[in-house]
C-alpha positions in Angstrom: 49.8 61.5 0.6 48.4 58.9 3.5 51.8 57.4 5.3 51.1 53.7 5.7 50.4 53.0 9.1 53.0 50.8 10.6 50.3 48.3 11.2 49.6 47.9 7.7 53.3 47.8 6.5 54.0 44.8 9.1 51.1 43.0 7.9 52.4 43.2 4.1 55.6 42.3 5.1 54.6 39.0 7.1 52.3 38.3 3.9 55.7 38.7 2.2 57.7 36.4 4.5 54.5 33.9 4.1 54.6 33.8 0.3 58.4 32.9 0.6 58.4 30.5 2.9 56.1 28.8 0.8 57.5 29.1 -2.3 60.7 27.8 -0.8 58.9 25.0 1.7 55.8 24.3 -0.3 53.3 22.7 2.4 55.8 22.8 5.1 54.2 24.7 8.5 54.9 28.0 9.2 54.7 30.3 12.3 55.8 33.7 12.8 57.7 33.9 15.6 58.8 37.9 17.3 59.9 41.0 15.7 63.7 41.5 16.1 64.1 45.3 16.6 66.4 46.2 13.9 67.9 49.6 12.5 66.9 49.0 8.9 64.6 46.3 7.6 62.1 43.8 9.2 63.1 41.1 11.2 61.2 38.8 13.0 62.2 34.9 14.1 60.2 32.0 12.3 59.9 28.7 12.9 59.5 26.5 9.1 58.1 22.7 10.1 59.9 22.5 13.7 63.6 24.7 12.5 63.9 28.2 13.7 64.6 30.8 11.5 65.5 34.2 11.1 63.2 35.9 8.5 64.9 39.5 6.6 62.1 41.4 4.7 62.9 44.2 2.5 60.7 46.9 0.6 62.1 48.6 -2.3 65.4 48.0 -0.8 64.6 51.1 1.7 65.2 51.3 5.8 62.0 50.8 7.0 62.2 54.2 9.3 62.5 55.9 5.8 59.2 53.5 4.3 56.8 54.6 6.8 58.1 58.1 6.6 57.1 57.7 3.2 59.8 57.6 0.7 58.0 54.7 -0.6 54.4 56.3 -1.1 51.6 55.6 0.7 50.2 51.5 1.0 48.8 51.3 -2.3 51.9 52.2 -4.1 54.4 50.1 -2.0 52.8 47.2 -3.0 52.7 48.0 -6.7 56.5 49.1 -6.8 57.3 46.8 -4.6 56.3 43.9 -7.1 58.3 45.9 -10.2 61.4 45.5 -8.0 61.3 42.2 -7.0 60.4 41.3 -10.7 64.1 42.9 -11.5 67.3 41.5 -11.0 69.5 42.7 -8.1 67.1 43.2 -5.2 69.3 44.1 -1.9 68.1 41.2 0.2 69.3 38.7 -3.0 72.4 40.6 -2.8 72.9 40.2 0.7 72.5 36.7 0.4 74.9 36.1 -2.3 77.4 37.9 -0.1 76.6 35.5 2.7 77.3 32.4 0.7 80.6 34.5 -0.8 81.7 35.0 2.5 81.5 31.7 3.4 83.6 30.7 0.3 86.6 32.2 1.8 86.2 30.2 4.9 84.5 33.1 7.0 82.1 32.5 9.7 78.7 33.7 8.8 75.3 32.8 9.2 73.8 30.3 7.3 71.8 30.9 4.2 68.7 28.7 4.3 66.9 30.4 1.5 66.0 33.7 -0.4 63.0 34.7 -2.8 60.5 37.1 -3.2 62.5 40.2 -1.0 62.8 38.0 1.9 66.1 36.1 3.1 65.9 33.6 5.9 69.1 32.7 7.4 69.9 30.0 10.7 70.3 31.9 13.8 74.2 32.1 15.6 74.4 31.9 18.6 76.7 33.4 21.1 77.3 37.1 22.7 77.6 39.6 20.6 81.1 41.7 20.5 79.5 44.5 22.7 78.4 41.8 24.8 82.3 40.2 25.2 83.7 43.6 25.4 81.1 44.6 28.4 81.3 41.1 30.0 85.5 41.5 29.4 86.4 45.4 29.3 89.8 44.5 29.8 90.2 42.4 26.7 88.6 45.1 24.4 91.5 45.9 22.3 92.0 41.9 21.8 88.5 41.2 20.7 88.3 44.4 17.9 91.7 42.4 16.8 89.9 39.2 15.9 87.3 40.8 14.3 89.8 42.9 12.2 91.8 39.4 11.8 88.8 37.5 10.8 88.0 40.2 7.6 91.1 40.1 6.3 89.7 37.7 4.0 88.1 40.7 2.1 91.3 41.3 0.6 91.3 38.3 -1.4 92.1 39.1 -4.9 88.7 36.4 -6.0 86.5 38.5 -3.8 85.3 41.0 -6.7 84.7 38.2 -9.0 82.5 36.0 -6.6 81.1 39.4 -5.7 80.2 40.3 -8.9 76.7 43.0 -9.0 76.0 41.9 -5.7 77.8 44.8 -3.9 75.4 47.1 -1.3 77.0 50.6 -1.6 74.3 52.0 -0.7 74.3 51.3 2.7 77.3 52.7 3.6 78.2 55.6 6.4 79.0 57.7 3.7 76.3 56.9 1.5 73.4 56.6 4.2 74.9 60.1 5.6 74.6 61.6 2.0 71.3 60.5 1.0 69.6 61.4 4.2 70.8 65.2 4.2 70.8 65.9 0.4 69.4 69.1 -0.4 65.9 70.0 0.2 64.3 66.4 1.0 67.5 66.5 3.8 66.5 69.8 5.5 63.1 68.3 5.5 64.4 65.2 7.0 66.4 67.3 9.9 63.0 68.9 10.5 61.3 65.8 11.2 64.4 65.0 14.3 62.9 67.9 16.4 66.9 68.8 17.2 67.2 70.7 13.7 68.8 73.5 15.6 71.5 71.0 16.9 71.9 68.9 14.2 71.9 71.3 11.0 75.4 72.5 11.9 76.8 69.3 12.7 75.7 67.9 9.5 76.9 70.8 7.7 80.2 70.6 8.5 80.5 66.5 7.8 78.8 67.1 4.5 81.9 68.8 3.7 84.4 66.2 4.6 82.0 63.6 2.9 81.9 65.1 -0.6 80.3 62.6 -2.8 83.1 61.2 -5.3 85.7 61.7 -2.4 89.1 61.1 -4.0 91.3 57.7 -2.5 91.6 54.0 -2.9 88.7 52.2 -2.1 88.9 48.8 -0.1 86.1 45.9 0.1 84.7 46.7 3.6 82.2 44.7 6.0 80.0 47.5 5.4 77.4 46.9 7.9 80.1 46.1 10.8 78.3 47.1 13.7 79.2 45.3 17.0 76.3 43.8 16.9 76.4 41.9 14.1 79.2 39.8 15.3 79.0 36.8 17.8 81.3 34.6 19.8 79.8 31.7 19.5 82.6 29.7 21.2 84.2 32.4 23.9 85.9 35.4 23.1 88.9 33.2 22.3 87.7 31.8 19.0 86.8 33.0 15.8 83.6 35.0 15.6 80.7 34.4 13.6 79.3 37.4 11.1 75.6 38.7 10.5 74.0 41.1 8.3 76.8 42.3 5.8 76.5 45.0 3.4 79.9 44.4 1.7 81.2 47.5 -0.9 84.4 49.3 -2.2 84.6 52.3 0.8 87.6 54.2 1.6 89.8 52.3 4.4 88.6 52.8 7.6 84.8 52.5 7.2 84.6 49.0 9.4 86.5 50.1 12.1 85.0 53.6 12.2 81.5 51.6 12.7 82.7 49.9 15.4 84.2 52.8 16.9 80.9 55.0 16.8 78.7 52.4 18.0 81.1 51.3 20.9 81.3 54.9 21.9 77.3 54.8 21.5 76.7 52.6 24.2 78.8 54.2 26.3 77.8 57.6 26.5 73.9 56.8 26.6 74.5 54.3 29.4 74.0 50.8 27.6 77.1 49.4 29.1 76.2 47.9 32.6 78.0 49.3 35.9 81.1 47.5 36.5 82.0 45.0 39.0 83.0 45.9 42.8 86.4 45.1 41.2 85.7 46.8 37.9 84.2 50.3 38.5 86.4 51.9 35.3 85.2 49.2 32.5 84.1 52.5 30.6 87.9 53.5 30.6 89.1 50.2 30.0 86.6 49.7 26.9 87.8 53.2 25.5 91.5 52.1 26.4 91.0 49.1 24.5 89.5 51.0 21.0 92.2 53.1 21.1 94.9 50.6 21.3 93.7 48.8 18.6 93.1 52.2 16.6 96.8 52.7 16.9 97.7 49.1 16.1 95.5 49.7 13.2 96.9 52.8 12.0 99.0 52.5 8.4 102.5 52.9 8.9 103.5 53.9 5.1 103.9 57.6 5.9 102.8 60.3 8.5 101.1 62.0 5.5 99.0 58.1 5.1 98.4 57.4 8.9 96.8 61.7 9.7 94.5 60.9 6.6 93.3 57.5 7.5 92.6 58.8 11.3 91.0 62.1 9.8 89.1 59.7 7.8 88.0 57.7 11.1 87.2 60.7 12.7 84.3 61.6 10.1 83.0 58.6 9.8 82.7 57.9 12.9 80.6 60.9 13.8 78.7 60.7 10.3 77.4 56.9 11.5 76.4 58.7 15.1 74.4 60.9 13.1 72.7 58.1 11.2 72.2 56.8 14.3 70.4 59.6 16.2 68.4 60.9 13.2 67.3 57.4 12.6 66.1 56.7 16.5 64.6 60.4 16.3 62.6 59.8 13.2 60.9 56.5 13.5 57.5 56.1 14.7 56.9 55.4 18.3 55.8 51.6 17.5 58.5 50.8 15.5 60.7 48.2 17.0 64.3 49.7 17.3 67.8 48.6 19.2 67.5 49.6 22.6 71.1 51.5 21.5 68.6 53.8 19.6 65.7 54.7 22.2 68.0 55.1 24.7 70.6 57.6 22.3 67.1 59.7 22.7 67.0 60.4 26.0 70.8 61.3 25.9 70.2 63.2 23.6 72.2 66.6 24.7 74.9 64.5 25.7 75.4 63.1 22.5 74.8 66.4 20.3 77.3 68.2 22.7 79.9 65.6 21.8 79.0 65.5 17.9 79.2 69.4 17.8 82.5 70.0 19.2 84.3 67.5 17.4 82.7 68.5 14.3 84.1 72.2 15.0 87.8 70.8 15.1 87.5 68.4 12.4 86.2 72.1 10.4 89.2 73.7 11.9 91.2 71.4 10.1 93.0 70.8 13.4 95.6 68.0 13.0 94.2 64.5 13.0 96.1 63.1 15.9 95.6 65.8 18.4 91.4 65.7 17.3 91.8 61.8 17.8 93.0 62.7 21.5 90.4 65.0 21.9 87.8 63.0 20.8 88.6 60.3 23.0 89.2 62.7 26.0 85.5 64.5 25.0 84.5 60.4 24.9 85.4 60.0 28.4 84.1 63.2 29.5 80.7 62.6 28.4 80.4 59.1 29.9 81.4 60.3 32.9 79.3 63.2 33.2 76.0 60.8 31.9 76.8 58.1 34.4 77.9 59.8 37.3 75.9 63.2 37.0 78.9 65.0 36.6 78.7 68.5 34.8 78.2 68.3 31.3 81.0 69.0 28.9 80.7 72.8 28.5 78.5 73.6 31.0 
C-alpha cells in the first residue's frame, strides 16, 4: 500500500472544508486562511464572506498522524470510505458539535457553533490566553486557575446531561481508550516500531497496559474528555469564567480531566515550553508544580482512605498513559505535519521524558502505595525540570 502523501490528504481535506462551507453559505466567499497545528484532526482558520472562522475536518473519525500512517488506506480508498461514513449517522465531528451546543445548554462557556456538515465543523474563534498561558504568565495562581476550570465543569454532573447527550458521546478519544488502541497487540508493537524509542517505550507501555485493562471495573463519570490546557481560554483575565474548546465528552472513570491537565502541565515543563521566570520569579517551575498539587489534594475524595489511594492511583496512570500518547504521537507523525510546538519540542527531550515515564511506571508496577508514588512523581517532576533547564545531572545518571 501507497501512504497518502500529506500533500494530497491536505488538499482533500480543504476540498472537504470547501464543499461545506458551501453547502452551509451557498455563494458566500470563501478563503482558507492557516493551518492550526493540532494533535488530532485538521484545523485551519477560514474566513466565510468577511467572518473568521475556525474550520475542524475529520477523516473516518481518525487522528490524522494515524491517516497518513495509513490506518485509513492509501488516497484512493480514503476518499471512498470516507463518503460511506459521512453518509452514516454519528460522524465524530457531528458529535462534537452537538456536544458544543449541549454544553452551552447548561450555561457553559464554549465556542460557538456556526455550522457542521459533510465531516467538517466550523466554530467562532475565543479569544483570550490559554490556561498554560495564565498559569505561565501567573505561576503563583496555578492552583486557583485549575480550580475554575474544575468549577466551571461541574456542570457535567447535571442529571439532563445524558439525555441532551444522547449517541453523541466520543469514547473513543479518551486517555484510556487512545492508549489502548494504539498499543493493542501486533498492529501496537508495529506502532512502537515506527517511534524509533521502542527499546524505551515497550516497557513503559507494558506495564500501563496493565493498570489500563480494557473494561476496568469503577463508576464512570461524564468527563471533558479532551481537557488539555490548551483548550481552555480566559477570555476576560484569569479572574473570570473560562471559555471551552474542542471537547470529547464520555463516561471515564473520575479523574480522567484532571489527569490531562496534570500530564500536559508537567509536559511543558520538563521539555522547556514554560518561559524563564522573572528577575523576581526565577522558581515559577516550582510554583506551577506547587500549584497542581494543591489543587490535586483539594481535589482528592474524602469518602475513605481506601477511595482517595484509588482515585490518586488512578491519576497516576493516566497521567503517564496521556504522556505516552503524547510522545508516540510527536514521534510518529511525518515531518510536514503541523503539530503543537508541546510535541516537537517533547522530541528533543526525549530522554528526559522516557527517564521520568520509566521510573514511575516501575513504582506504579510495584504497587507502591499511591500517596508516597504521588510524592515521588512530583519530586521526579521537579528533578527533571531542573536538570533540563539548568543542565543539571539527569535523574539517574
Amino acid at each position: 500500500m501507497t501512504l497518502p502523501a500529506p500533500a494530497e490528504v491536505r488538499a482533500l481535506l480543504d476540498r472537504q472544508i470547501l464543499n461545506a462551507a458551501d453547502t452551509l453559505w451557498p455563494q458566500r466567499p470563501v478563503r482558507l486562511g492557516a493551518v492550526v497545528p493540532s494533535e488530532f484532526s485538521f484545523v485551519r482558520r477560514v474566513d466565510v464572506a468577511g467572518r473568521p472562522l475556525f474550520a475542524k475536518a475529520s477523516l473516518l473519525g481518525m487522528s490524522m498522524p494515524a491517516v497518513l500512517l495509513g490506518a485509513g488506506g492509501d488516497l484512493t480508498r480514503l476518499r471512498a470510505e470516507q463518503a460511506d461514513y459521512l453518509s452514516r449517522p454519528g460522524e465524530l465531528l457531528d458529535r462534537e458539535a452537538r456536544q458544543l451546543s449541549a454544553l452551552s445548554g447548561l450555561g457553559l462557556r464554549v465556542a460557538g457553533v456556526a455550522g457542521s456538515t459533510g465531516g467538517v465543523l466550523f466554530t467562532t474563534p475565543a479569544p483570550g490566553p490559554t490556561l498554560s498561558e495564565a498559569i505561565e504568565r501567573h505561576p503563583r495562581h496555578t492552583a486557583d486557575l485549575l480550580a475554575a476550570t474544575a468549577r466551571e465543569l461541574r456542570c457535567l454532573r447535571c442529571p439532563a446531561l445524558g439525555s441532551r447527550l444522547h449517541g453523541a458521546a466520543i469514547a473513543e478519544q479518551s486517555i484510556a481508550a487512545t492508549f489502548l488502541r494504539k498499543f493493542n497487540g501486533i498492529s501496537g508493537s508495529s506502532y512502537l516500531m515506527r517511534t524509533g524509542h521502542a527499546h524505551h517505550l515497550a516497557p513503559i507501555v507494558a506495564r500501563l497496559h496493565a493498570q489500563l485493562r480494557p473494561g476496568a471495573a469503577g463508576r464512570r463519570v461524564w468527563c471533558y474528555g479532551d481537557l488539555e490546557p490548551e483548550h481552555v481560554l480566559f477570555a476576560d483575565g484569569p479572574e473570570s469564567p473560562p471559555t471551552f474548546i474542542d471537547p470529547s465528552l464520555s463516561h471515564s472513570l473520575p479523574g480522567a480531566d484532571l489527569a490531562k491537565v496534570v500530564s500536559r502541565t508537567a509536559l511543558r515543563l520538563v521539555t522547556g515550553l514554560v518561559p524563564e521566570g522573572r528577575a523576581d520569579d526565577t522558581e515559577s517551575p516550582d510554583h506551577i508544580l506547587d500549584g497542581v498539587a494543591a489543587h490535586v489534594e483539594a481535589s482528592t475524595p474524602r469518602e475513605s482512605a481506601r477511595a482517595a489511594q484509588e482515585w490518586l492511583r488512578r491519576l497516576l496512570v493516566l497521567w503517564l498513559a496521556d504522556t505516552v500518547n503524547t510522545l508516540s504521537t510527536s514521534l510518529t507523525a511525518p515531518e510536514d505535519f503541523p503539530l503543537p510546538g508541546r510535541c516537537m519540542t517533547t522530541v528533543t527531550r526525549i530522554d528526559a521524558v522516557c527517564t521520568l515515564l520509566d521510573h514511575l511506571s516501575v513504582a506504579l508496577a510495584d504497587r507502591e502505595p499511591a500517596c508516597s508514588l504521588w510524592r515521588r512523581a512530583l519530586a521526579e517532576t521537579r528533578r527533571t525540570v531542573a536538570s533540563e533547564r539548568y543542565g543539571s545531572a539527569a535523574i539517574g545518571a
